[in-house]
C-alpha angles and dihedrals in degrees: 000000000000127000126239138216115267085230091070093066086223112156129231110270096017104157121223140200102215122213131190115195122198093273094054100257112144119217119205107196109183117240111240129202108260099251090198103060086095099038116147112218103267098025103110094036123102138149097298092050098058078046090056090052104043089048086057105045089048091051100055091053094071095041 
């Protein structure tokens, strides 16, 4: 556990996933709920998706 400055606005128990890079900087990336855990089948499509998908579909068939 480490303790943050009040000026960060972090609240108490915020998880974190923690990263190093090669200079020594550490990175704290805050650990989110999965928002999809509940999803109903449907819910996250809409009109660019079925573009996505039909992009990709078309491209493969000529590779």
């Amino acid at each position: 556990m480490i303790t943050l400055a009040k000026k960060f606005n972090v609240s108490e128990g915020q998880e974190f996933y923690i990263m190093q890079e090669k200079d020594g900087t550490i990175s704290l990336i805050p650990k989110v709920e999965d928002y999809f855990a509940d999803v109903k089948k449907g819910e996250f499509i809409d009109d660019e998706d079925r573009l996505a998908q039909e992009f990709i579909i078309n491209y493969f068939r000529f590779y």
